[in-house]
C-alpha positions as CSV (number, residue, x, y, z in Angstrom):
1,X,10.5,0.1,-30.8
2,X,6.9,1.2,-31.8
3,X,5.6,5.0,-31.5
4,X,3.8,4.1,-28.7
5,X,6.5,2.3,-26.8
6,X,9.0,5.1,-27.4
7,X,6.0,7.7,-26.5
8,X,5.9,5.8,-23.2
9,X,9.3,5.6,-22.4
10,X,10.0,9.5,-23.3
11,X,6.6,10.2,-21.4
12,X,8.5,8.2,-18.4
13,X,11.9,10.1,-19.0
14,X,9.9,13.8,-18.8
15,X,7.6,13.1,-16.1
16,X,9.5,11.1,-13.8
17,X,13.4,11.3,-14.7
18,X,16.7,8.1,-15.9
19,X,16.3,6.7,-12.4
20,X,12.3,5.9,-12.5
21,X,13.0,4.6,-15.9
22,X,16.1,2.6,-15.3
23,X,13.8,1.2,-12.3
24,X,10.8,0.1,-14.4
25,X,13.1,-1.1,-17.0
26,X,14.9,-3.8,-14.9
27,X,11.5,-4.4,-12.5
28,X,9.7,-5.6,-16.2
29,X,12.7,-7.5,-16.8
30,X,12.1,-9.7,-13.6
31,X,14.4,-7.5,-10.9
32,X,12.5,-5.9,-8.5
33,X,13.0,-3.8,-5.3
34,X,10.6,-2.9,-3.1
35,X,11.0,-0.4,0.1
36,X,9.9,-1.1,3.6
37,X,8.6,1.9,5.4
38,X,8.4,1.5,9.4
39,X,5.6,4.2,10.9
40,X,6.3,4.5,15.1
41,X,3.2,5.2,16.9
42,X,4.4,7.0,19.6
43,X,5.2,9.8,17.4
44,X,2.0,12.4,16.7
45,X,-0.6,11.5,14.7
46,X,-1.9,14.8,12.8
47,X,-5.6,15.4,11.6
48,X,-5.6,15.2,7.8
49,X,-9.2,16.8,6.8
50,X,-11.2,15.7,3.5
51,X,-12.2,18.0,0.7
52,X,-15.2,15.2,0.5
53,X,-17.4,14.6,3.5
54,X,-17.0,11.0,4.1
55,X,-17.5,8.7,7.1
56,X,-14.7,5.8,8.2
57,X,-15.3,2.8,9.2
58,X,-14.7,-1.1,9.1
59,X,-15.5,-3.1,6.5
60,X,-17.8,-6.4,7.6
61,X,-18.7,-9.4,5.7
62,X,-22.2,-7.8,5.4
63,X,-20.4,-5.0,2.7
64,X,-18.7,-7.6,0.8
65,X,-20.8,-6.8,-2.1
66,X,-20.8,-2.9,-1.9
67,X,-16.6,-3.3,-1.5
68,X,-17.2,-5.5,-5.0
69,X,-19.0,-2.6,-6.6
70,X,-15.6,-0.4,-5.6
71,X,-13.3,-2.8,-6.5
72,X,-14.8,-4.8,-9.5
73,X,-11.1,-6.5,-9.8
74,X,-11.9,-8.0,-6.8
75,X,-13.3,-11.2,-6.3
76,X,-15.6,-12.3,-3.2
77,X,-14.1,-15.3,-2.3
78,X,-10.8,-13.6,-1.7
79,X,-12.6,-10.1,0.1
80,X,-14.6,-12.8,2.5
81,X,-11.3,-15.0,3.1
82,X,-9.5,-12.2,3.8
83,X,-11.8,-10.9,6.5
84,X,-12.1,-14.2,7.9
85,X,-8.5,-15.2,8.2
86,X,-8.1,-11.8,10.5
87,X,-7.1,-9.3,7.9
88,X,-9.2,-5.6,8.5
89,X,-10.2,-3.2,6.2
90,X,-11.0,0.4,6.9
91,X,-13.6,2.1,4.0
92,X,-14.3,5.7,3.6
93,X,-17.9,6.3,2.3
94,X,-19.4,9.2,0.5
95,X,-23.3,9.0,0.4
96,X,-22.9,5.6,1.5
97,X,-20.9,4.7,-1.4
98,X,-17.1,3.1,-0.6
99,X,-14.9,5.8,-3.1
100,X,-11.4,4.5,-0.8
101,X,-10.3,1.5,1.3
102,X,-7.0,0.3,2.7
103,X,-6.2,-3.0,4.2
104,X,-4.3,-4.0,7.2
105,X,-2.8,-7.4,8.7
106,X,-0.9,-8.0,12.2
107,X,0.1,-11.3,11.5
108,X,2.3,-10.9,8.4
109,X,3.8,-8.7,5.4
110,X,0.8,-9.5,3.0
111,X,3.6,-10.4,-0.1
112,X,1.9,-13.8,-1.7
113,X,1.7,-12.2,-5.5
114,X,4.9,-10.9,-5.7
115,X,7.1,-13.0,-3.5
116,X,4.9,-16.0,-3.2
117,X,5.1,-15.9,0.6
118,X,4.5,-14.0,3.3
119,X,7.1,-12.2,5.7
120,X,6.3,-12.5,9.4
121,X,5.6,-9.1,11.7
122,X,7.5,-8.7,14.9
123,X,5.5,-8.1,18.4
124,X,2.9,-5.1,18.2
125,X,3.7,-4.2,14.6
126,X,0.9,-4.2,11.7
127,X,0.9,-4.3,8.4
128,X,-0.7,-1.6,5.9
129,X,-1.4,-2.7,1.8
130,X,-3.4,-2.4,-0.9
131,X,-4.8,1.3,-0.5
132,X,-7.3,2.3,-3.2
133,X,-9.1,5.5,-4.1
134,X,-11.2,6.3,-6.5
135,X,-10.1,7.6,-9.7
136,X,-12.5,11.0,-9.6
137,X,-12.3,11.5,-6.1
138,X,-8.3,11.3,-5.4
139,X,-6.7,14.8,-4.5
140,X,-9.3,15.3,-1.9
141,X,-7.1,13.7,1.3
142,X,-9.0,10.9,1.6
143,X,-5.7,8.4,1.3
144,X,-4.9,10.4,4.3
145,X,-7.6,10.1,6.1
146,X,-7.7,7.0,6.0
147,X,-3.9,6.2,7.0
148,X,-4.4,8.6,9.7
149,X,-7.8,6.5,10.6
150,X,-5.5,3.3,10.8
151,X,-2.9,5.0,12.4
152,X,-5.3,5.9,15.3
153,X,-6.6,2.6,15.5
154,X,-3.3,1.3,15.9
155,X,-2.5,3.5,18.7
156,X,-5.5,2.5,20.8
157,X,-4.5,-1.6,20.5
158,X,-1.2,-0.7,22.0
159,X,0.9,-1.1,18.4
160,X,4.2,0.0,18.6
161,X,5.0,0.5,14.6
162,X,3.1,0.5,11.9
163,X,4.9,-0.8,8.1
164,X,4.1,-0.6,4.7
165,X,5.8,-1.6,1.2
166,X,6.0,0.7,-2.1
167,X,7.9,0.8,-5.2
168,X,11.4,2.7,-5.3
169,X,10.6,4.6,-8.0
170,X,7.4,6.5,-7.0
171,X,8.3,9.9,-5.5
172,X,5.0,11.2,-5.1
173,X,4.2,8.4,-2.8
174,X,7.4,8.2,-0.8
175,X,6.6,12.3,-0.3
176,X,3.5,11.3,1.4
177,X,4.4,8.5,3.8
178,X,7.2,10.5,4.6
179,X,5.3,13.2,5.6
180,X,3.1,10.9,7.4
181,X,6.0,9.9,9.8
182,X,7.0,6.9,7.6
183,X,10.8,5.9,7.0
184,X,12.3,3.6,4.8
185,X,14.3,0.7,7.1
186,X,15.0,-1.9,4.7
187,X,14.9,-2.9,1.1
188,X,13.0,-6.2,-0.1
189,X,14.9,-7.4,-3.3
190,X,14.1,-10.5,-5.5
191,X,14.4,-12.1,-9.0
192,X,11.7,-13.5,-10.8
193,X,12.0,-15.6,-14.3
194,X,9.3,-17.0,-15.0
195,X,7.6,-19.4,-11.9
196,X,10.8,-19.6,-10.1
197,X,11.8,-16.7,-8.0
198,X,14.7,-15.9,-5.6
199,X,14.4,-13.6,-2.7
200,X,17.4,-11.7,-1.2
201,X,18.1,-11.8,2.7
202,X,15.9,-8.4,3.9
203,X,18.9,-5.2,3.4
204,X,18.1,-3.1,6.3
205,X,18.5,0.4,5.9
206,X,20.9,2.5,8.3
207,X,19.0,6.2,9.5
């Protein structure tokens, strides 16, 4: 291996421990696992206060552009299409500048890049993805914010649960959902080699 390959893995080894390793290892190799985290609404829903003043609110086709100047890996075809197909995005805005975003669906498990499908939501359930906060301005609870925000929003349209998906290996994360009221209830599994992929019946997960 090259120095910077073994710097990475030992870097890995330190800072996150075998198991994160042994995770990554057979996820590049075309294995991968992913947790499904099941939020019920009836449960409290806590404040979670900013370090950064900013001000929540909806995305609309009209801030297309401005979400493009956040997300430049973002294309506009895919922003507007997701807006149009039903899919809601809640933006938290600093001076009037998006710094975090998280997306939401009640129709489906948003999974078309990784499993090359989507997985279908039961009655009142919705569907949290791609959260994003700016680099400089993480730390400052606005992640939070925002899931609370969603959370909120959930509650008022009579949701029952609200899910979400994350790697195995991130602690940090888990950490945070689970003190957020999330649980892990089942365990999406699939192999990929190349174009063709398998994916394993859904493993629920016994409390």
């Amino acid at each position: 291996m090259s120095d910077p390959l073994l710097s990475r893995v030992w870097r890995t080894l330190q800072e996150e421990g075998l198991r994160s390793f042994w995770l990554k290892s057979i996820d590049a190799l075309g294995y991968r696992r992913l947790y499904l985290l099941r939020r019920p609404l009836a449960e409290p829903i806590l404040d979670c206060p900013t370090t950064l003043p900013v001000a929540i609110g909806w995305l609309t086709l009209e801030d297309v552009q401005a979400y493009l100047v956040f997300r430049p890996d973002a294309s506009s075809h895919d922003v507007t299409q997701q807006l149009l197909r039903g899919d809601r995005c809640l933006v938290a805005r600093h001076n009037d500048r998006i710094v975090g975003a998280i997306w939401g669906s009640s129709e489906s498990i948003r999974m078309q890049r990784s499993l090359g499908r989507d997985l279908p939501l039961a009655a009142g359930e919705a569907y949290q993805f791609d959260a994003y906060t700016l680099p400089e301005v993480r730390g400052m609870g606005i992640a939070s914010a925002l899931s609370v925000a969603w959370l909120r929003h959930l509650r008022d349209e009579a949701c029952v649960a609200a899910l979400l998906l994350t790697v195995p290996w991130n602690g940090a994360h888990l950490r945070c959902y689970a003190k957020a009221g999330y649980r892990v209830t089942a365990v999406v599994r699939y192999v990929r080699l190349g174009p063709w992929r398998y994916v394993f019946p859904l493993q629920q997960v016994t409390p």
